[in-house]
C-alpha positions as CSV (number, residue, x, y, z in Angstrom):
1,X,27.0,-172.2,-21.0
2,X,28.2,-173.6,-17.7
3,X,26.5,-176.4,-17.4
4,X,27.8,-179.9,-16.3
5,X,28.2,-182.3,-19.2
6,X,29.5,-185.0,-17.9
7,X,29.5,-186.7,-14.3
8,X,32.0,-189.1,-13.3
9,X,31.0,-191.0,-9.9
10,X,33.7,-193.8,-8.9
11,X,35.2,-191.8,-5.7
12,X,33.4,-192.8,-2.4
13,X,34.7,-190.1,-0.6
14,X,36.2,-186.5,-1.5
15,X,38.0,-185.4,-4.7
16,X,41.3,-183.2,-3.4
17,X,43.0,-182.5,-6.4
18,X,43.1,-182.6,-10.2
19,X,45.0,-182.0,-13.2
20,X,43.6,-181.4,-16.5
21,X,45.1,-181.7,-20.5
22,X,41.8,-179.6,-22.0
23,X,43.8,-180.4,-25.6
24,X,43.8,-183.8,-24.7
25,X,41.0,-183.8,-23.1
26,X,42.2,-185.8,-20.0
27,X,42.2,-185.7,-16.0
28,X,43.9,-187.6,-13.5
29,X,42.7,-186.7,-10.2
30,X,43.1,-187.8,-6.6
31,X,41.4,-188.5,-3.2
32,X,40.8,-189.0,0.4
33,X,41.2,-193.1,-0.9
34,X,44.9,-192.5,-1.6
35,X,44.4,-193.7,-5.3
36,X,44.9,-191.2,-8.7
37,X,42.8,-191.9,-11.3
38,X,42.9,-190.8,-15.2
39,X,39.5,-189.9,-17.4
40,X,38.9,-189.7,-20.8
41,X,37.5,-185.9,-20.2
42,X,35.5,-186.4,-23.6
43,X,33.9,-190.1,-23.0
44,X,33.5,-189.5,-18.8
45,X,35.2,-192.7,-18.3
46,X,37.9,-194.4,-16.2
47,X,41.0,-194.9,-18.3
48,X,43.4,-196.2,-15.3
49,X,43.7,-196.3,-11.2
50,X,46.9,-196.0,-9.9
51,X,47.2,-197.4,-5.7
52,X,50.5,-196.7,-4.1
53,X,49.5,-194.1,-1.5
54,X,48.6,-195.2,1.7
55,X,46.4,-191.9,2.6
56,X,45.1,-189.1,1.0
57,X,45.9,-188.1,-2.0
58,X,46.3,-183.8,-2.0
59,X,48.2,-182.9,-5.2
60,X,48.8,-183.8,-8.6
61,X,51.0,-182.3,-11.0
62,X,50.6,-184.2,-14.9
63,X,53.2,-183.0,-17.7
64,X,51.1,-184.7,-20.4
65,X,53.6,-184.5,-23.0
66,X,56.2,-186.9,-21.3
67,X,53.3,-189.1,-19.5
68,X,54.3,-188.3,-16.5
69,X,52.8,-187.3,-13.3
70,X,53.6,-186.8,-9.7
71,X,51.1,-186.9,-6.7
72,X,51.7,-186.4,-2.8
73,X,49.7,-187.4,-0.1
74,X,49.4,-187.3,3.7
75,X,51.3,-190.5,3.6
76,X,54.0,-188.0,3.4
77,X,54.9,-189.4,-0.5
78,X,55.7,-188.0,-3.4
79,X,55.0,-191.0,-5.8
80,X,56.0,-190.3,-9.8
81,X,53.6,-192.5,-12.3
82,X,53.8,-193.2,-16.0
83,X,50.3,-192.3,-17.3
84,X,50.5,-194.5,-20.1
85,X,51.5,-197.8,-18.5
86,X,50.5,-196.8,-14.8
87,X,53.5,-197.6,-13.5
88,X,55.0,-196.1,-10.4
89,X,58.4,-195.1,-11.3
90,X,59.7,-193.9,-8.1
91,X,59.0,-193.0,-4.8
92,X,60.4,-189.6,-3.4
């Protein structure tokens, strides 16, 4: 129907990006704090934070299969995580 079924407030500023698994029903997102985080879509709770940015977070690309995702930021990083252990696996 449309409506919102779950809010999930831990961000005290904006939300730039996101990236969803809807099978999976997970998110990792990220924000003007420079942190990503990933949700448990189906619970609305924090799974993990991941802080290696030093500005904004802008984009987030997850391939949820392999665990992996990559985020860039105004820091002018591309930082590549391991969702499961959070773990930053390289800086680009």
């Amino acid at each position: 129907d449309g409506s919102c079924s779950v809010m999930m407030r831990t961000y005290k500023s904006a939300v730039n990006c996101l990236d969803a698994d809807w099978c999976g029903l997970r998110a990792v997102s990220g924000g003007d704090d420079g942190d990503l985080r990933l949700w448990d879509l189906a619970r609305g709770e924090l799974l993990n934070r991941f802080a290696g940015h030093t500005d904004s977070v802008n984009c987030v690309s997850a391939v949820w299969a392999s665990a992996r995702v990559v985020s860039g930021g105004d820091d002018g990083a591309l930082l590549l995580w391991d969702l499961e252990s959070g773990e930053l696996l390289r800086t680009l």
